[in-house]
Each structure stands twice: as C-alpha cells, then as structure tokens.
PDB file of N, CA, C and O in Angstrom:
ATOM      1  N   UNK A   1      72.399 -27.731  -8.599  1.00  0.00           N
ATOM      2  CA  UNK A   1      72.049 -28.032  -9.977  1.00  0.00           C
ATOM      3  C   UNK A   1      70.530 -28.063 -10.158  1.00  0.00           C
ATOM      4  O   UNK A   1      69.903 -27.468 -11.034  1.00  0.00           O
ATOM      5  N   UNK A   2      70.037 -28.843  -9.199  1.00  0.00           N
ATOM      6  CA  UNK A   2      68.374 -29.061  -8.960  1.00  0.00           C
ATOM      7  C   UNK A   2      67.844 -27.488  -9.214  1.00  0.00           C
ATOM      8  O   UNK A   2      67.215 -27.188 -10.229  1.00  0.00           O
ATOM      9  N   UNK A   3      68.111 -26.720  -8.374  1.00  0.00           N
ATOM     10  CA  UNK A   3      67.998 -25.120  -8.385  1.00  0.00           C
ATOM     11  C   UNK A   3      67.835 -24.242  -9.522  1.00  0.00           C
ATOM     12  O   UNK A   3      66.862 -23.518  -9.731  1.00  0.00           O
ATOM     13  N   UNK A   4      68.904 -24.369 -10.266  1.00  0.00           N
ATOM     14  CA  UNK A   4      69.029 -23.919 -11.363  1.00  0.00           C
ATOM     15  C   UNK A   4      68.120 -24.456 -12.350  1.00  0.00           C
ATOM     16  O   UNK A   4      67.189 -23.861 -12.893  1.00  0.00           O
ATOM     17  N   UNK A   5      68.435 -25.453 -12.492  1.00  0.00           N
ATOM     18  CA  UNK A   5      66.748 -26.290 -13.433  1.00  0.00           C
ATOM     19  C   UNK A   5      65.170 -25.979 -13.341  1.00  0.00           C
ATOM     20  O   UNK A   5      64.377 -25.820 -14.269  1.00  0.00           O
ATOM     21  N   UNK A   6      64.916 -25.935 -11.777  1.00  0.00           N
ATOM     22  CA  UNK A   6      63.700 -25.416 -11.603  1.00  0.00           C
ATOM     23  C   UNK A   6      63.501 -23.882 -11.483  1.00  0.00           C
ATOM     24  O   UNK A   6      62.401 -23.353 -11.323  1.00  0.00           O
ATOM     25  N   UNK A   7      64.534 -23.307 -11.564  1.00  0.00           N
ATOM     26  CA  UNK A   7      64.724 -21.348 -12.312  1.00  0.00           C
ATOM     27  C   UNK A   7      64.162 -21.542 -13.622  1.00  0.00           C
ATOM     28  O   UNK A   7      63.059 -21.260 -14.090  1.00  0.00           O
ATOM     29  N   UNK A   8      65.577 -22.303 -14.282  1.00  0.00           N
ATOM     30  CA  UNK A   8      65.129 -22.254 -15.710  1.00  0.00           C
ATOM     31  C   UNK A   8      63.941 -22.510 -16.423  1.00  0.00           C
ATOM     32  O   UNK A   8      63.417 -21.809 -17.289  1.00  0.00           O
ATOM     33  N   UNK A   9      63.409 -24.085 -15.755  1.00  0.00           N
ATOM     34  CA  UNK A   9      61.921 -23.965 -16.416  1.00  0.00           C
ATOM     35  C   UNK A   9      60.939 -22.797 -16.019  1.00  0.00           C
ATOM     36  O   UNK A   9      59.951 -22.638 -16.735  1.00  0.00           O
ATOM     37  N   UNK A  10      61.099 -22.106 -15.116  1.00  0.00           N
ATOM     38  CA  UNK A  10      59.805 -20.775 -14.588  1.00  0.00           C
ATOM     39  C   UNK A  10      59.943 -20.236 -15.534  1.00  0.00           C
ATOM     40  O   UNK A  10      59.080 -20.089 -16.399  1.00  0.00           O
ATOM     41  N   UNK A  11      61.527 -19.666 -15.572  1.00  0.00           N
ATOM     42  CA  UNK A  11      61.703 -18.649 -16.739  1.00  0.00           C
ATOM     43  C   UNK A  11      61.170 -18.674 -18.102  1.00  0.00           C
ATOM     44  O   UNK A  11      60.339 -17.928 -18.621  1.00  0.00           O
ATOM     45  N   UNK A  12      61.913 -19.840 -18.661  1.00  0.00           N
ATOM     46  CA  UNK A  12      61.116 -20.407 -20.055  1.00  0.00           C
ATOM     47  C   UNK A  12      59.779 -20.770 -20.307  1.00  0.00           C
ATOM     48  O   UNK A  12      59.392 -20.524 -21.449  1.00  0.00           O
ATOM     49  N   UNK A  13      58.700 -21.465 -19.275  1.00  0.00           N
ATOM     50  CA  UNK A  13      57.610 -21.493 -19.302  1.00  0.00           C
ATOM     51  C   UNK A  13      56.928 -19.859 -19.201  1.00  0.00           C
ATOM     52  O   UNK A  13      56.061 -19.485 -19.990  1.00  0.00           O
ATOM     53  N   UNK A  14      57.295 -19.280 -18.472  1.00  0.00           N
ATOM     54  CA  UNK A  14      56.816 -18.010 -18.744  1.00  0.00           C
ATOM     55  C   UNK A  14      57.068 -17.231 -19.735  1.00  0.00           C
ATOM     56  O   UNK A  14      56.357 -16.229 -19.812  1.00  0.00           O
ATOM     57  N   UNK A  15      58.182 -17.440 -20.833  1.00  0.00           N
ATOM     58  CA  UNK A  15      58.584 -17.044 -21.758  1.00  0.00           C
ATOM     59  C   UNK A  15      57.724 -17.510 -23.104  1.00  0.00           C
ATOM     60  O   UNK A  15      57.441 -16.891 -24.130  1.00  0.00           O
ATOM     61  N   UNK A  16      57.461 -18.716 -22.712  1.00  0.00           N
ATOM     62  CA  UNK A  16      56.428 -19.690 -24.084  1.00  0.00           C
ATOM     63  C   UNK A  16      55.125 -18.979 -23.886  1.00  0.00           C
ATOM     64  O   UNK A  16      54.392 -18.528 -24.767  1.00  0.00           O
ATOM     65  N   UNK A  17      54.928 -18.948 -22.388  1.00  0.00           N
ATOM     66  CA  UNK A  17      53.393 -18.450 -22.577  1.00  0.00           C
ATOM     67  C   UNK A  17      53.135 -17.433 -23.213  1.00  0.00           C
ATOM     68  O   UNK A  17      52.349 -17.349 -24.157  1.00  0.00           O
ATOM     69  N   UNK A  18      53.909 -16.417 -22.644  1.00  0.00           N
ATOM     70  CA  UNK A  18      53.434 -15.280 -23.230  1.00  0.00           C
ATOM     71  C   UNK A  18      53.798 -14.898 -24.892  1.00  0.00           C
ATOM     72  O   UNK A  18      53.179 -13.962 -25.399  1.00  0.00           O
ATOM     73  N   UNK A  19      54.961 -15.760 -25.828  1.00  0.00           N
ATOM     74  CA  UNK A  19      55.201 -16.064 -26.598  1.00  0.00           C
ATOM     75  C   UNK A  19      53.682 -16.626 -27.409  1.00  0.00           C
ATOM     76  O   UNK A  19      53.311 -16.317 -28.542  1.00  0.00           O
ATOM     77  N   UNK A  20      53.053 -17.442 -26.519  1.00  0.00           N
ATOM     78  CA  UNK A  20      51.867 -18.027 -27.428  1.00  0.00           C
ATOM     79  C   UNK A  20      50.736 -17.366 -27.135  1.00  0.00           C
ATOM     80  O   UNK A  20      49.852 -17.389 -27.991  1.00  0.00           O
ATOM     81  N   UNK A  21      50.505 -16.652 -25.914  1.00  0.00           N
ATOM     82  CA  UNK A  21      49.641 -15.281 -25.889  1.00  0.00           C
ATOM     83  C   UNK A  21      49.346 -14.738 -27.450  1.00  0.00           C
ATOM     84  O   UNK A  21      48.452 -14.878 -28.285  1.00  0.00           O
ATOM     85  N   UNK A  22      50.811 -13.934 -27.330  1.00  0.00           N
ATOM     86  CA  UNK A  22      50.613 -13.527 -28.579  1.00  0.00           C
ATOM     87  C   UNK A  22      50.581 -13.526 -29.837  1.00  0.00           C
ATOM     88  O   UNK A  22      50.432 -12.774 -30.800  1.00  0.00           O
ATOM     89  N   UNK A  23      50.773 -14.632 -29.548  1.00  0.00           N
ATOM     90  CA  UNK A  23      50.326 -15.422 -31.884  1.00  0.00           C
ATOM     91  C   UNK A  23      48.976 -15.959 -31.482  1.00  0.00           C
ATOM     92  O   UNK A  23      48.454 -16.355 -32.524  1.00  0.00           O
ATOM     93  N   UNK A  24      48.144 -16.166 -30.437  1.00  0.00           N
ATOM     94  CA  UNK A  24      46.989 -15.708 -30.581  1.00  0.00           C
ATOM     95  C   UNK A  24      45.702 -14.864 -31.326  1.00  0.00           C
ATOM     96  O   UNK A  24      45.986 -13.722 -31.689  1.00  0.00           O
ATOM     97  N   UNK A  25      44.478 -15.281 -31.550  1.00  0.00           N
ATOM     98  CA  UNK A  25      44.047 -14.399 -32.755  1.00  0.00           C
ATOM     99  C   UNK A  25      43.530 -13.502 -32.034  1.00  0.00           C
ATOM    100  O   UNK A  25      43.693 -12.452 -32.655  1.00  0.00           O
ATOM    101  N   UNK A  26      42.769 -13.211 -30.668  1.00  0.00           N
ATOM    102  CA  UNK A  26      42.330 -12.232 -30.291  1.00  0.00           C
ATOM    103  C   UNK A  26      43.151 -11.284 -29.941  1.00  0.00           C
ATOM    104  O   UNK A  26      42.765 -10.122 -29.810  1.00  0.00           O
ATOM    105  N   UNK A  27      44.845 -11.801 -29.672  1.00  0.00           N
ATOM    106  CA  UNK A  27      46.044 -10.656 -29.447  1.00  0.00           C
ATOM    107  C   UNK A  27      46.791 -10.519 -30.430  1.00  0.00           C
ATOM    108  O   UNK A  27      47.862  -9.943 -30.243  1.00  0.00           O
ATOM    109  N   UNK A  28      46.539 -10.879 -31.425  1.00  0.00           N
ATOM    110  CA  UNK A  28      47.641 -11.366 -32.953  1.00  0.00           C
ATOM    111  C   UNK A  28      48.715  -9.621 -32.742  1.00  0.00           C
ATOM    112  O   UNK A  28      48.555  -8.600 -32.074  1.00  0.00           O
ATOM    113  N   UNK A  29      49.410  -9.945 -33.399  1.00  0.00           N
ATOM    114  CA  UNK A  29      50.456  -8.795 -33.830  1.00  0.00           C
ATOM    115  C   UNK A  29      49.784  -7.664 -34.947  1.00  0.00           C
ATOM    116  O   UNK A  29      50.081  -6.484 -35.131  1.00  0.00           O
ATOM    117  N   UNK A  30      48.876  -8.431 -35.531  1.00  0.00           N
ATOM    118  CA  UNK A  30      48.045  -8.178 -36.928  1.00  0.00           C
ATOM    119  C   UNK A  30      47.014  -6.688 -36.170  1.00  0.00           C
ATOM    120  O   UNK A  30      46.949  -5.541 -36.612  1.00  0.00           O
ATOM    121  N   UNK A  31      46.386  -7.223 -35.038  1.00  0.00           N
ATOM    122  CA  UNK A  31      45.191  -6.158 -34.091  1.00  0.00           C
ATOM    123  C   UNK A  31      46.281  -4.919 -33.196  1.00  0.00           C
ATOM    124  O   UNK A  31      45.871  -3.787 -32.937  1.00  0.00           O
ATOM    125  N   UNK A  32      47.239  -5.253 -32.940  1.00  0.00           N
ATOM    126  CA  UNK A  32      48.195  -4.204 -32.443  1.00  0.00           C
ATOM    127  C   UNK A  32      48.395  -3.149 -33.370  1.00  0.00           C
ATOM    128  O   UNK A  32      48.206  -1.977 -33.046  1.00  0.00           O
ATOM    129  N   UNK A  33      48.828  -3.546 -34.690  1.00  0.00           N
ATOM    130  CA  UNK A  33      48.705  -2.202 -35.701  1.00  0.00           C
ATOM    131  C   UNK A  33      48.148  -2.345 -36.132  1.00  0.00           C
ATOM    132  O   UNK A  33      48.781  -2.441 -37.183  1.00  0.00           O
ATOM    133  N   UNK A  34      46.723  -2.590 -36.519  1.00  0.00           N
ATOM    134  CA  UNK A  34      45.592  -2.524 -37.007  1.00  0.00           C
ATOM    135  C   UNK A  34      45.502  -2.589 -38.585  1.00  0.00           C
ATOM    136  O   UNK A  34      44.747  -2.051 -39.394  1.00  0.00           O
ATOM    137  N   UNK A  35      46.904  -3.730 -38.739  1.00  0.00           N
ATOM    138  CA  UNK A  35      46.678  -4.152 -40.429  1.00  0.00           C
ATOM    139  C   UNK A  35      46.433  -6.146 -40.509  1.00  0.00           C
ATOM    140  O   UNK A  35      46.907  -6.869 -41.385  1.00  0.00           O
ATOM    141  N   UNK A  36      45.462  -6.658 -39.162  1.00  0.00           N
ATOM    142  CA  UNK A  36      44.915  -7.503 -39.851  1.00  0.00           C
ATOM    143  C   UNK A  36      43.985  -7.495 -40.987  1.00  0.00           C
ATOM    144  O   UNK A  36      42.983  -6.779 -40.987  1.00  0.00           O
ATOM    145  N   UNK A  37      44.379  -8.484 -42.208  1.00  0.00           N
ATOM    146  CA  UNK A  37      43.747  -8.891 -43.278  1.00  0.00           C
ATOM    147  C   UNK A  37      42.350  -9.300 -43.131  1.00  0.00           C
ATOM    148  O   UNK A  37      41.475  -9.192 -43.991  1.00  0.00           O
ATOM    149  N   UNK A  38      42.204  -9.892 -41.676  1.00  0.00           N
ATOM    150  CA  UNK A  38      40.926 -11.038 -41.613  1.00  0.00           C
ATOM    151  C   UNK A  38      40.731 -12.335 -42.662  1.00  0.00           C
ATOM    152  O   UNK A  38      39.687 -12.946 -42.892  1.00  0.00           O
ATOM    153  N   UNK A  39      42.004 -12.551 -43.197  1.00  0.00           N
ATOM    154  CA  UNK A  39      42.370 -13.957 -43.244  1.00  0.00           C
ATOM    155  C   UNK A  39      42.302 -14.772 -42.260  1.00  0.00           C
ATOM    156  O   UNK A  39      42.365 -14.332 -41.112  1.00  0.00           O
ATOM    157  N   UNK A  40      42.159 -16.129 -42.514  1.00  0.00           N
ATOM    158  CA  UNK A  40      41.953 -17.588 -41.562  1.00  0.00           C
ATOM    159  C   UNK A  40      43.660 -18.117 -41.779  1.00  0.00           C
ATOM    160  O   UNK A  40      44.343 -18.246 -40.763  1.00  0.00           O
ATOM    161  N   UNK A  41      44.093 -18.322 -42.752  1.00  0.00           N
ATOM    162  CA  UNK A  41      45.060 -18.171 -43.743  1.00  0.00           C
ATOM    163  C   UNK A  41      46.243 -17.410 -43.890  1.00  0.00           C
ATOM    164  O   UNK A  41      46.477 -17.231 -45.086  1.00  0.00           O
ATOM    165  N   UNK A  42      47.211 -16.811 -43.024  1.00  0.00           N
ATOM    166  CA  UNK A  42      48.124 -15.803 -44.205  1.00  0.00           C
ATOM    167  C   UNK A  42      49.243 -16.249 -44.045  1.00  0.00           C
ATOM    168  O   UNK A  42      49.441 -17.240 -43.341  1.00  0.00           O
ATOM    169  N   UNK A  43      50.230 -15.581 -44.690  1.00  0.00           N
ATOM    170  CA  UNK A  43      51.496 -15.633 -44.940  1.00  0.00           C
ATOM    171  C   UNK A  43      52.888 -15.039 -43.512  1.00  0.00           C
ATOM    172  O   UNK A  43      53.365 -13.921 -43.708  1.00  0.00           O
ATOM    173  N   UNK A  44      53.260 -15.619 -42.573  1.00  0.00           N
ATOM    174  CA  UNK A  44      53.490 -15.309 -41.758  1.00  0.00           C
ATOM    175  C   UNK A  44      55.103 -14.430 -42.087  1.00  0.00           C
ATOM    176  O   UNK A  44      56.095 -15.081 -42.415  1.00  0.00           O
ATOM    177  N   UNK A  45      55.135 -13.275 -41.974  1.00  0.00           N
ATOM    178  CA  UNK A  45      56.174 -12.452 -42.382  1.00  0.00           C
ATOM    179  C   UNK A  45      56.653 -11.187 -41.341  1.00  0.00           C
ATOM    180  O   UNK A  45      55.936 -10.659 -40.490  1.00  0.00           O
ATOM    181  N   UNK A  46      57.921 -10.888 -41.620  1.00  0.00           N
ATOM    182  CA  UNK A  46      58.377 -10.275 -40.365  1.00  0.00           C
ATOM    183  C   UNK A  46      58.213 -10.720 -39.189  1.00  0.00           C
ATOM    184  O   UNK A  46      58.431 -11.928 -39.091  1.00  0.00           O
ATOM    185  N   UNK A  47      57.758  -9.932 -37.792  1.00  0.00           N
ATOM    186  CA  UNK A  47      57.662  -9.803 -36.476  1.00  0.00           C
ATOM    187  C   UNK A  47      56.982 -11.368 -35.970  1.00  0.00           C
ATOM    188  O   UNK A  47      57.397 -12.179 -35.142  1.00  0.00           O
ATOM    189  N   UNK A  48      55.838 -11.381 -36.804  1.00  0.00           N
ATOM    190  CA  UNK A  48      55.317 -12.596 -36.597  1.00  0.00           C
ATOM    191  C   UNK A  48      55.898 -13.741 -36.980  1.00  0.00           C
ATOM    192  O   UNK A  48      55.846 -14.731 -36.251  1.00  0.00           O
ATOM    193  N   UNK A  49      56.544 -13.756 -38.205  1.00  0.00           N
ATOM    194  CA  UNK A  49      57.582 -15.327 -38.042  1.00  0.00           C
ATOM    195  C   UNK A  49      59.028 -15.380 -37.113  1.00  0.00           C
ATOM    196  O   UNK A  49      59.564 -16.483 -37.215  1.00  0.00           O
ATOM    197  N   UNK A  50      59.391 -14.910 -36.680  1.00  0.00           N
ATOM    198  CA  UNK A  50      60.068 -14.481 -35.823  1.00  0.00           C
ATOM    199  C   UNK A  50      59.628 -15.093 -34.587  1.00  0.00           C
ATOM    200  O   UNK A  50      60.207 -15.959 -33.931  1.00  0.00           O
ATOM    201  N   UNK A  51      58.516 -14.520 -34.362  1.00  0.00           N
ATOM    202  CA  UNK A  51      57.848 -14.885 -33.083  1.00  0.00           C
ATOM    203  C   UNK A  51      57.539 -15.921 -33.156  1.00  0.00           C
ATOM    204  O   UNK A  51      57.475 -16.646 -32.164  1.00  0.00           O
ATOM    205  N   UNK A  52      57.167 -16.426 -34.699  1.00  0.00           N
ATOM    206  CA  UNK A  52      56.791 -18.408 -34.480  1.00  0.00           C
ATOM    207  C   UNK A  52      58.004 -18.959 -34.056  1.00  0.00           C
ATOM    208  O   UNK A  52      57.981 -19.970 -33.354  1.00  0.00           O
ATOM    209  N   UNK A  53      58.839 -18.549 -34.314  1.00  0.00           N
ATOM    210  CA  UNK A  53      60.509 -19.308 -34.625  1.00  0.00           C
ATOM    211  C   UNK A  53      60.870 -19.392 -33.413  1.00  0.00           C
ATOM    212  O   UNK A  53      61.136 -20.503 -32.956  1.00  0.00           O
ATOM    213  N   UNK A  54      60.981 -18.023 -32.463  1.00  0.00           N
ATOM    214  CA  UNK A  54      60.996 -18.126 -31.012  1.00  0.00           C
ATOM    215  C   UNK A  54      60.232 -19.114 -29.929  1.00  0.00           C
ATOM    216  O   UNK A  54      60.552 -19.714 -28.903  1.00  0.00           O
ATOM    217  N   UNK A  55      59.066 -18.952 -30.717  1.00  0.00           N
ATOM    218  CA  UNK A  55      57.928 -20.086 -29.853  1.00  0.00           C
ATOM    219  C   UNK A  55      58.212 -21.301 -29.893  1.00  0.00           C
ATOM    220  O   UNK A  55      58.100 -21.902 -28.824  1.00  0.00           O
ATOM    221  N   UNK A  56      58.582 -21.932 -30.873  1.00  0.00           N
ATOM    222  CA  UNK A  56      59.246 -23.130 -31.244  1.00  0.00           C
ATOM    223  C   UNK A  56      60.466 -23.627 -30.477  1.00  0.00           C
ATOM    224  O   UNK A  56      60.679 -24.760 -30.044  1.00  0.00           O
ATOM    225  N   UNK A  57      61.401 -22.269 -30.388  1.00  0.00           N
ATOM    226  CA  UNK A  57      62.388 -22.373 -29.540  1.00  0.00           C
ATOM    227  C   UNK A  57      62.432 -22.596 -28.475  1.00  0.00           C
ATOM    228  O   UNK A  57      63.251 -23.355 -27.957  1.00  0.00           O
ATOM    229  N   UNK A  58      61.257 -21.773 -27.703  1.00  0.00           N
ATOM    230  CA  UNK A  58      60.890 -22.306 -26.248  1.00  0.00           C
ATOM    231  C   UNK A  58      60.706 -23.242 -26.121  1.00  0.00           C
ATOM    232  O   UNK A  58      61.471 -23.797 -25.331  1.00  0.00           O
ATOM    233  N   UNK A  59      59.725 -24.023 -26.693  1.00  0.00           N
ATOM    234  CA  UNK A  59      59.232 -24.748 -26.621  1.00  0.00           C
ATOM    235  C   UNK A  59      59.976 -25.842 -26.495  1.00  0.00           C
ATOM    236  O   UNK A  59      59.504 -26.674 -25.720  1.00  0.00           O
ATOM    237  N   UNK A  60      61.307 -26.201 -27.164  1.00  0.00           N
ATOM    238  CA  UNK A  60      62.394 -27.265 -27.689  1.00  0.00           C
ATOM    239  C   UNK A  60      62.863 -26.860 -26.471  1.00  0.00           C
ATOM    240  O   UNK A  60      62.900 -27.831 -25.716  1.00  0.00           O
ATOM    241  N   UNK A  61      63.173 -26.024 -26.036  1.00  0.00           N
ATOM    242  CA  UNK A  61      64.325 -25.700 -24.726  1.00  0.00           C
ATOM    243  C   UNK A  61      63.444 -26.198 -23.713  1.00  0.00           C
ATOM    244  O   UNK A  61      63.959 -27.053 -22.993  1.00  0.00           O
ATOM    245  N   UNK A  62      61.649 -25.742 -23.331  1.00  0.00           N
ATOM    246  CA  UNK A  62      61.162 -26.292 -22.461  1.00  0.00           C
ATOM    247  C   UNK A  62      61.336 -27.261 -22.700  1.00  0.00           C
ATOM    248  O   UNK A  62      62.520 -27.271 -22.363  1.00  0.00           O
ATOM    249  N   UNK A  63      61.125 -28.411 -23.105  1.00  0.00           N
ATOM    250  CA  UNK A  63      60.871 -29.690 -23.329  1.00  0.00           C
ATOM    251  C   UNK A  63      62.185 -30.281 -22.577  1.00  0.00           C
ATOM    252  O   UNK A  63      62.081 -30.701 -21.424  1.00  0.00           O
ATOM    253  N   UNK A  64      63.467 -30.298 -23.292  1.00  0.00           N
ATOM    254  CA  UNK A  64      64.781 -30.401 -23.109  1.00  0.00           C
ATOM    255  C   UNK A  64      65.334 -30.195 -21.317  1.00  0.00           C
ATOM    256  O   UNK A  64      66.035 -31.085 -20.835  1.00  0.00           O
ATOM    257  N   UNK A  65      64.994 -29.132 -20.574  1.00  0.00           N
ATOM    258  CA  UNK A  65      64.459 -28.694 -19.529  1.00  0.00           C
ATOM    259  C   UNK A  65      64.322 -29.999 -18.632  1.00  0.00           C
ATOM    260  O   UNK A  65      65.105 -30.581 -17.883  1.00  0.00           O
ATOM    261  N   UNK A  66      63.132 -30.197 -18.979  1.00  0.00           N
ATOM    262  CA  UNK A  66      61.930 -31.094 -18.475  1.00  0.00           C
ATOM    263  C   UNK A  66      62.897 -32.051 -18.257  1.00  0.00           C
ATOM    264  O   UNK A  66      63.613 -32.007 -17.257  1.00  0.00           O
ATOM    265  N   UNK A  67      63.031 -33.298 -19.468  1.00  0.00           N
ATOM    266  CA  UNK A  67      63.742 -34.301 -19.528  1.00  0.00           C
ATOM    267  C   UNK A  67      65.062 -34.665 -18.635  1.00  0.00           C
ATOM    268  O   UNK A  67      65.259 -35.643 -17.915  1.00  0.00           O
ATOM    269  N   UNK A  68      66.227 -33.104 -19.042  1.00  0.00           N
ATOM    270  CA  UNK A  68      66.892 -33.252 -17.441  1.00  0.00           C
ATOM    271  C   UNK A  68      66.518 -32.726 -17.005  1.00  0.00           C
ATOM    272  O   UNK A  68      65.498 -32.783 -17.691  1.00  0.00           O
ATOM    273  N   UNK A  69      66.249 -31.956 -16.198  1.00  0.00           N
ATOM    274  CA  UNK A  69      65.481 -32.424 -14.666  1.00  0.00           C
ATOM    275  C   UNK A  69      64.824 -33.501 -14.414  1.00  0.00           C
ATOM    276  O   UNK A  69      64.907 -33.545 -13.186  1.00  0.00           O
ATOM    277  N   UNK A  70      64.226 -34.405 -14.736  1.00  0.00           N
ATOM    278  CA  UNK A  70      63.831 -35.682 -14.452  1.00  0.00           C
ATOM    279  C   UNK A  70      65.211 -36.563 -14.290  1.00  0.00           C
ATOM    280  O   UNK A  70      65.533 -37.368 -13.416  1.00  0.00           O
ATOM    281  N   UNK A  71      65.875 -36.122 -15.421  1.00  0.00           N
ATOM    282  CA  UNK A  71      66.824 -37.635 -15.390  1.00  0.00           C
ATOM    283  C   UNK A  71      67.770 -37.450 -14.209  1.00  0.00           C
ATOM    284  O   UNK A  71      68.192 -38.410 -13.564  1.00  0.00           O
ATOM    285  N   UNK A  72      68.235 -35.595 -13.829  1.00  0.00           N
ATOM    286  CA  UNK A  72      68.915 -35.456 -12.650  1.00  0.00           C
ATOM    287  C   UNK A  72      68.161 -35.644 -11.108  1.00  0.00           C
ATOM    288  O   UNK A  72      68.942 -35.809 -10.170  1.00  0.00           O
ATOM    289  N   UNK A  73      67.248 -35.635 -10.914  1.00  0.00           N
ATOM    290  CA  UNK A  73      66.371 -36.161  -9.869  1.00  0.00           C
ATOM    291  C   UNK A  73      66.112 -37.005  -9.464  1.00  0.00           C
ATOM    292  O   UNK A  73      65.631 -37.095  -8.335  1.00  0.00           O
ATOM    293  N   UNK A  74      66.468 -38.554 -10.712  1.00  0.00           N
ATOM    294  CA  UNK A  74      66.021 -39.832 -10.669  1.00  0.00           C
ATOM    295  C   UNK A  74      67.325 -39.768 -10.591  1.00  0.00           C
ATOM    296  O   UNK A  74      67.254 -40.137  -9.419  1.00  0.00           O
ATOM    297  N   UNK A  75      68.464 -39.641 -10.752  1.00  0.00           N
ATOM    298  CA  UNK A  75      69.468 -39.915 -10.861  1.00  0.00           C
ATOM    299  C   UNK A  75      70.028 -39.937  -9.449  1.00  0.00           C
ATOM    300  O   UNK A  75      71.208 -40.232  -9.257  1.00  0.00           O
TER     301      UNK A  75
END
C-alpha cells in the first residue's frame, strides 16, 4: 500500500509541476501561438482554463495523497 502511495505522489507531483510550468508567463500557452495580448489581466478561455482546472486538480489530489500517506505510515 506504502508503495503505491509513494508512486502516486511522483506521478502527480510531476504532473502539477509541469501543469504550473505552463500557466507560467514566460511559457504561457498565449507565447506558444503567438496570440498573447500582453495583458497583466485576461480572461482565461479554452486550453488555458482547462489547464487551470487541471492544476487545481492536481493539486487537491496532491494534497489528499499527502494526508494518507501520513495517516497510513503513522498508522
């Protein structure tokens, strides 16, 4: 069980990162096709809210992760 837990967080931590790589402004989605606005500001639509939504997701699953595995270890 231990095993599997410490898979899963590699996986998912490596999944967030690179998830938050790229909503990054120097890697934005915006500089890949070369229709950033150069807004501070915009409206997050398509590919990119998507990708927030995912990031979020990791993020809840990392977290979740974390917690058991602690509680199965102490346990």
């Amino acid at each position: 069980m231990e095993q599997f837990l410490y898979v899963s967080l590699i996986i998912t931590s490596i999944a967030l990162v690179f998830s938050i790589i790229l909503q990054s402004k120097g890697a934005g989605l915006g500089n890949l096709t070369s229709t950033d606005t150069g807004g501070v500001f915009t409206a997050r639509r398509g590919v990119e809210k998507t990708l927030f939504w995912v990031t979020i997701l990791f993020s809840v699953l990392f977290f979740t992760l974390v917690i058991i595995a602690v509680i199965v270890v102490k346990g």
